[in-house]
N, C-alpha and C positions, 0 to 999 in steps of 0.2 A: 504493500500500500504506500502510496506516493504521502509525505506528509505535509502539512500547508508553513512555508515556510514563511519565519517574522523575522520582523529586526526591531528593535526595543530603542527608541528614540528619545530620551528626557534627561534633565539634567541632577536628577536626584537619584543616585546611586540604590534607596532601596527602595524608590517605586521601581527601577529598571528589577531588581532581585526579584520583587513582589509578583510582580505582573510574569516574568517568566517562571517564578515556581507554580502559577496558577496556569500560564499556556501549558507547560511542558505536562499537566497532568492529562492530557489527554493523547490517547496513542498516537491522533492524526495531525498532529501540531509540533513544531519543531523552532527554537528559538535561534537563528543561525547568525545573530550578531545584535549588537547594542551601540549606542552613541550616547556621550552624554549632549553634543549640541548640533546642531541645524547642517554646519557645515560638514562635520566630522560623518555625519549620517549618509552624505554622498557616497563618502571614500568606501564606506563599510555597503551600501547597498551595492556601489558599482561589484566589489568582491562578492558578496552574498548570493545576489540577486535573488531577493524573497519576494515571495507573491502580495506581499502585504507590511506595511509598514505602521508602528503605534507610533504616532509624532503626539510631541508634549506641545503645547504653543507660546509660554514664556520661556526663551530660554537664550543665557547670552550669546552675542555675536548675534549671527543668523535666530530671525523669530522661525519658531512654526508654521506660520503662513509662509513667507519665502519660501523653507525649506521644503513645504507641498509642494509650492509651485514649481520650484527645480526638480523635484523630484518626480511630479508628474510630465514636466517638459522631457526631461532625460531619460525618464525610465517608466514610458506606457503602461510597460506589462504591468509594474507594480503599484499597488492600491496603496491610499494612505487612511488609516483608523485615526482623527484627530483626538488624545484621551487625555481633555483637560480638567481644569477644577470650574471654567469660568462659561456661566450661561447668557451673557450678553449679547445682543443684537449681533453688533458689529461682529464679536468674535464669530458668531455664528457663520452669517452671511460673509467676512473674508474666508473664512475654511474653504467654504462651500466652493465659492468664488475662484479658489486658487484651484481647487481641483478634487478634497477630500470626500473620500464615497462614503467616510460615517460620521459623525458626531459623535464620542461617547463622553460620559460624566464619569472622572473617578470617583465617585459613589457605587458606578455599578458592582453590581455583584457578581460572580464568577462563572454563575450559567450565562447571563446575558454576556459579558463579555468573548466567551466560547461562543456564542448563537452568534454575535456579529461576524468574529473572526469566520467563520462558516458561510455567514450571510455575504459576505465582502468579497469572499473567494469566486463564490457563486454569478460577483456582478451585481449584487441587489443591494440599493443602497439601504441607511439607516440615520435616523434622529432621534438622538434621545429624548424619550418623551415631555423632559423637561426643560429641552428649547425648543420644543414644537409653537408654545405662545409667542417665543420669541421671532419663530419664523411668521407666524399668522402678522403680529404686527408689522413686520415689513413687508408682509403682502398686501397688507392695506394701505402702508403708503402707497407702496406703487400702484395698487389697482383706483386710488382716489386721483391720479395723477393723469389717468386713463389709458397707462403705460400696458397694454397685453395683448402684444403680439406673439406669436407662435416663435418657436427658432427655426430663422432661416426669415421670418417676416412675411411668409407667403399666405397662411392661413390665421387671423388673429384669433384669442379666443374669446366667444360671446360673452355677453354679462351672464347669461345665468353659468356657462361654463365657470369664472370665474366665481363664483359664491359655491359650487361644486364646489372647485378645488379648496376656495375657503375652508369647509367642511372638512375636505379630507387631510388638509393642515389644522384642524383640531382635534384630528384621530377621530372624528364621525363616521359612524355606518350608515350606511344606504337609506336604512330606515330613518336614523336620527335628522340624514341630510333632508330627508322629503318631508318627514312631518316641520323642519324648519322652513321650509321654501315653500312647503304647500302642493307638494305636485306627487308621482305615486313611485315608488322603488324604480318601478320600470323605467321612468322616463330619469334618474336619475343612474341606473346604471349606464342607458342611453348617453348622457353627456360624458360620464365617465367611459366609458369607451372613446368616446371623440376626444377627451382630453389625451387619453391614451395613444393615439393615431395621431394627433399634431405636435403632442411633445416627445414623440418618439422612446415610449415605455410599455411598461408591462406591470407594473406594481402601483401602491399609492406613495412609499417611500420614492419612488424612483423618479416618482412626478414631482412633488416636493424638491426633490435635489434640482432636479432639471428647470425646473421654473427657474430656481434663483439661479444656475447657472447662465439661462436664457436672458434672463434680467425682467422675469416675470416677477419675480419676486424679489427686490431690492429696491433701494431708494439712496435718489441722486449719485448712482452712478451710471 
């Protein structure tokens, strides 16, 4: 069995310990290098090449973001899990922005953090559910701004699309979204399906990520 390989990004010696005695307990996870800062993490991924990277986002020299975004410019194949302490707008939306397929809080607990590193392998993005508000709020700037267009600008999405998607950036179900809008499951997984087909996804995580990548979901940039 092929194992999901990591590289341990931050600059506090026993989150880096912590986090790899919690990856390594599982058969299919392998921890094949560590960095304490931004820039150092290049050299060790260019060596490692793991499919997945846990990036801290305070850390000296090179921040977290930068070090996504070099590390998604230089090395595609490999994902980055952003795993910080801070659930702020901004931090949010530059993660995203540079490139990060997860958000995670270190609060999480050690199944969810196994379920992402899983999930991230896979391609399927992730937000932790306690910057979910914070993405919602930057969707509402930009959706009050009447910034939403599709990626690529060819197809925009309607207003009731966008009050979907709303929904599905407050972790709503189907049902939760129609009894809020007023209209019947059907006609809401209907929109969700078109959001799926113009944002070019397959999940609601994935839609989420992509909006804000698209700049469906930011403000004043």
């Amino acid at each position: 069995m092929r194992k999901i390989r990591v590289v341990i990004v931050d600059d506090h010696l026993i989150v880096r310990q912590g986090l790899k005695q919690i990856l390594e307990l599982e058969p299919d996870i392998a921890v094949v290098g560590e960095a304490e800062n931004g820039l150092d993490c290049l050299k060790v991924i260019e060596a490692a090449r793991p499919d997945l990277v846990f990036m801290d986002l305070r850390m000296p020299g090179v921040s977290g973001i930068e070090a996504t975004r070099l590390v998604c410019e230089k090395f595609p194949e490999t994902r980055v899990i952003v795993l910080t302490i801070y659930e702020d707008d901004a931090y949010v939306k530059e993660a995203i922005r540079a490139g990060a397929k997860a958000y995670v809080l270190k609060k999480a607990k050690r199944e969810e953090l196994v379920r992402v590193v899983r999930d991230v392998v896979q391609d399927r993005a992730f937000l932790d559910p306690s910057v979910v508000p914070a993405v919602f709020r930057i969707l509402k700037q930009r959706t009050d701004t009447g910034a939403n267009q599709s990626p690529g600008g060819k197809e925009p999405l309607s207003e009731r699309e966008l009050e979907v998607l709303k929904g599905i950036v407050e972790g709503l179900k189907d049902r939760d979204i129609a009894n809020a809008l007023h209209i019947s499951e059907h006609t809401v997984r209907s929109h969700v399906k078109s959001l799926y087909r113009k944002l070019g996804v397959s999940s609601r995580s994935q839609a989420v990520a992509r909006a804000v990548r698209a700049g469906i979901i930011e403000s004043g940039l």
